[in-house]
N, C-alpha and C positions, 0 to 999 in steps of 0.2 A: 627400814632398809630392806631393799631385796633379798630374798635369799639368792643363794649359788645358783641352785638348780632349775631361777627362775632367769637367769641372766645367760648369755651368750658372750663368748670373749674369742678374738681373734688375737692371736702371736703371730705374729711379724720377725721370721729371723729364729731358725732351730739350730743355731749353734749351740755350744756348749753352756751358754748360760741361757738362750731363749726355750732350749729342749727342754731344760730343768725346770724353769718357768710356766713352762706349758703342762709339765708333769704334774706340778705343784698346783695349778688352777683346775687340773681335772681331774684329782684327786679330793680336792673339795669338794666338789661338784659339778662346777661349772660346764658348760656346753661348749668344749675347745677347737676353733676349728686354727689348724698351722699352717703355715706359708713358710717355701724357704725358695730361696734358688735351686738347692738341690732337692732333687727327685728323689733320692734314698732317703735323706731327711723325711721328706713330707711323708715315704713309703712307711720308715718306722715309726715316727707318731699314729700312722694310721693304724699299724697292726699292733700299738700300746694302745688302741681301743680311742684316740681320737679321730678328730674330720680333719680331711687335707684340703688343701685351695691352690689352683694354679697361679693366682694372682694374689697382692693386696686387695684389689678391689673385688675379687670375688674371696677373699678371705673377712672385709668388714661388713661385706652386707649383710644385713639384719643382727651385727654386730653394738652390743651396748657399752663394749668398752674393747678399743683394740692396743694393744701390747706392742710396740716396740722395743726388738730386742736388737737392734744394725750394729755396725761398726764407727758410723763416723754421722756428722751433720750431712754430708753429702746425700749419704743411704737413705740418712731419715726423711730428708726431702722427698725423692725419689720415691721411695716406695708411702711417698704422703701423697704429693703431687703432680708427681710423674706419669707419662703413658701406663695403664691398668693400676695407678695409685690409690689407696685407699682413699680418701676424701673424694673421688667420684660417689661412691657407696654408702660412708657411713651416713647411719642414720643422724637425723637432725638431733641435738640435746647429747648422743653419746661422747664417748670421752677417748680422747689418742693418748695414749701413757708412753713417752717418749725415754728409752733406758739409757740412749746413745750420751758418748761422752762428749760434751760442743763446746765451743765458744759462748758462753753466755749471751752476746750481744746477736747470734744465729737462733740459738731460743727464743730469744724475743721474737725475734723475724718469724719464724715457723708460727708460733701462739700466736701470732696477731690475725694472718694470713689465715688461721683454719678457724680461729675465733666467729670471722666475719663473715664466715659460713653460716653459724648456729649450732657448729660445733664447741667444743668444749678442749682444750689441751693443759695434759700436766706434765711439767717438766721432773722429769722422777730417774735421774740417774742410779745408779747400784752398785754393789761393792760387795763382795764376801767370796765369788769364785762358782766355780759349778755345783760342786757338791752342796755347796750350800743354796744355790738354786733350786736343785733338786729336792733340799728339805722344807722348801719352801723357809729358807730360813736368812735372807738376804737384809741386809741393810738397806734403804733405799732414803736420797737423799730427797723429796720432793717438794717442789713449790709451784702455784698455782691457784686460781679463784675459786673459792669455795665450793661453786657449781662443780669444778674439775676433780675435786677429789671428795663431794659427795659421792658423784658419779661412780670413780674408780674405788673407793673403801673398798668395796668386798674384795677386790680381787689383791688389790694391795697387801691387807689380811692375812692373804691366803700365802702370796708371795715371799713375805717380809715377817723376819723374828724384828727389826727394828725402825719403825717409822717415822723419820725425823721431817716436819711439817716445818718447812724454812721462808715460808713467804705468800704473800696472794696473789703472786706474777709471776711465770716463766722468766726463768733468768736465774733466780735466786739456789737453784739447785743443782744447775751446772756448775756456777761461780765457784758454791759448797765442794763439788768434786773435782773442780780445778787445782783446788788447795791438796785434797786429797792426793792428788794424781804428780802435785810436785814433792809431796813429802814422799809417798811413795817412789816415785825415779830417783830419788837423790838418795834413798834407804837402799834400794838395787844395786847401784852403783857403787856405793860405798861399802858393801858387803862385800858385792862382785870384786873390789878392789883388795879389801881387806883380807880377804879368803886366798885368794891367789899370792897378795904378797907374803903371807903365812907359808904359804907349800911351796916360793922362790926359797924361801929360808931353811928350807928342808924339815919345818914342824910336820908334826904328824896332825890334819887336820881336821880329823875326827875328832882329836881330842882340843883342836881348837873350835870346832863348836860347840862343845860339852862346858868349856871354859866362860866361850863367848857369851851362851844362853844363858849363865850362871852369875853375869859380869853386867855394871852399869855402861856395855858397850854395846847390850845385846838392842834389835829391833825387832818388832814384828816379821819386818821385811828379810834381816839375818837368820832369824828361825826356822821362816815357811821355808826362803828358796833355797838355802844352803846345802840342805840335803840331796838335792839335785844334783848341788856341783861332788858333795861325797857321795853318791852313785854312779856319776857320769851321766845320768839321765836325763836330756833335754829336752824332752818328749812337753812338745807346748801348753802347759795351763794357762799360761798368759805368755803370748807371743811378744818380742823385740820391738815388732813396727807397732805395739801399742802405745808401746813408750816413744815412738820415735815422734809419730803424732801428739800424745797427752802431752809431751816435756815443750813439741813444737808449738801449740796453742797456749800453755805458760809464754813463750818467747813473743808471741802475739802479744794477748794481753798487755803484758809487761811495756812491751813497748809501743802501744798506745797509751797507754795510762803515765808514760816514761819513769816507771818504778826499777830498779837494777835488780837484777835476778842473775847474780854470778853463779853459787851452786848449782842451780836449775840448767843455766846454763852449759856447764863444765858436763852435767852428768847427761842432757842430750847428745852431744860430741861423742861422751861411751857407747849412748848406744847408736847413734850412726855409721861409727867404725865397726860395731858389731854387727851389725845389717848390712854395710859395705863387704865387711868377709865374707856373707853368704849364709848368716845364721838369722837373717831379718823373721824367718816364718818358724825359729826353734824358739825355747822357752826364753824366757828375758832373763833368768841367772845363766845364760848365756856369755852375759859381759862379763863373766870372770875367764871364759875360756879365750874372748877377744882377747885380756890380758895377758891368761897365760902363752898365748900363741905369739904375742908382738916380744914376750919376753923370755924365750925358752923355759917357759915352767912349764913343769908335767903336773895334768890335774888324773884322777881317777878318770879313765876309760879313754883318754888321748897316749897318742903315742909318741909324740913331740917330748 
């Protein structure tokens, strides 16, 4: 296997998880060069000591493994195949590591399409948030032909405390954080719901999360964001329209497949009201303030 410092890796996307990404791959080693839409982005990777690129495709060239880190399947397209897209560039044999959250049956689409190139694509969603980005310490859900994640190992490695290898075709690691993506909104919501109807009741609920986290009522999802809503702090780690999309691609799926998906359901509605208010681009424990606000409850740092 390659080493680091013989390999070249292009990041696609210096948001808050691609920054940490890129952090992490050139910290290793690796020869990082970033891409982002914004021009401060690309400015500060460059003065944290990596390369910047005006474009994908002048971001993959002479690229052996390019990193997407976008928002949606639309992006990934785009900055795949779109005017100055990567796949003009990449070199033949290298590998596109795709982070974005899809449709599984869009995965497909995309791998087949860059395949018949002589390139190589792995479907490799993620999970664990920025900071753990930054520690290179992500979960990463991916599936793909063997070719695609000999290819990607090292940097995968370097990205991921945990590497879950789900299949030998694109598909199989979206599907994986599809699942993810509807326990999570439904754990949001049901928090968001839970917490609020707490402080209608006038609990003190601080000490209903001390309770909570203590309790077979507790989630993952009630632990991390809850603290949010006891600071008042909205300040985005994971924005509203993530879920408005992930819960809306469950609503997909489901309903080609004609599988019922009522929870999933129920808890997109939260968060479209709450994107509807005007909190679509603040943190997604958000949807406890949508509650508090349609129902006269005072949460910490609201004045209602």
């Amino acid at each position: 296997m390659p080493q680091p410092s013989q390999l070249n890796v292009a990041v696609i996307g210096l948001g808050s998880m691609g920054y940490g990404m890129a952090t992490s791959l050139k910290r290793a080693g690796f020869a990082v060069t970033g891409c982002d839409v914004s021009a401060d982005a690309v400015a500060r990777f460059v003065a944290d000591g990596g390369k910047g690129a005006n474009s994908p495709a002048e971001a993959a060239a002479g690229a052996d493994i390019v990193v997407s880190v976008v928002v949606n399947a639309a992006q990934t397209e785009a900055i795949l195949f779109g005017p100055g897209g990567a796949a003009e560039t990449m070199p033949k044999d290298a590998v596109f590591v795709s982070s974005a959250t899809m449709d599984p049956d869009v995965a497909r689409r995309l791998a087949k399409q860059l395949e018949a190139t002589g390139r190589h694509y792995l479907d490799a969603p993620i999970s664990g948030g920025a900071q753990r980005a930054a520690q290179g310490e992500l979960t990463i859900l991916a599936s793909g032909s063997p070719a695609a994640f000999a290819r990607a190992r090292p940097a995968l490695d370097a990205m991921a405390a945990k590497l879950y290898e789900l299949g030998d075709a694109a598909g199989q690691g979206a599907a994986f954080k599809m699942i993810n993506q509807l326990l999570a909104g439904v754990h949001i919501a049901a928090a968001s719901e839970a917490i609020a109807f707490a402080a209608k009741q006038g609990l003190d609920i601080r000490k209903v999360y001390e309770v909570i986290t203590a309790s077979a009522g507790n989630s993952w999802m009630f632990e991390n964001r809850m603290p949010h809503v006891l600071d008042g702090d909205y300040t985005p780690r994971s924005a509203v329209e993530i879920f408005v999309k992930d819960l809306g691609i469950i609503q997909d799926m489901a309903r080609n497949h004609r599988f019922p998906v009522p929870v999933s359901a129920a808890a997109l509605q939260m968060f479209l009201m709450t994107s509807a208010a005007g909190m679509g681009r603040d943190d997604d424990a958000s949807v406890a303030r949508m509650y508090a606000q349609v129902t006269g409850t005072k949460l910490p740092g609201q004045s209602n």
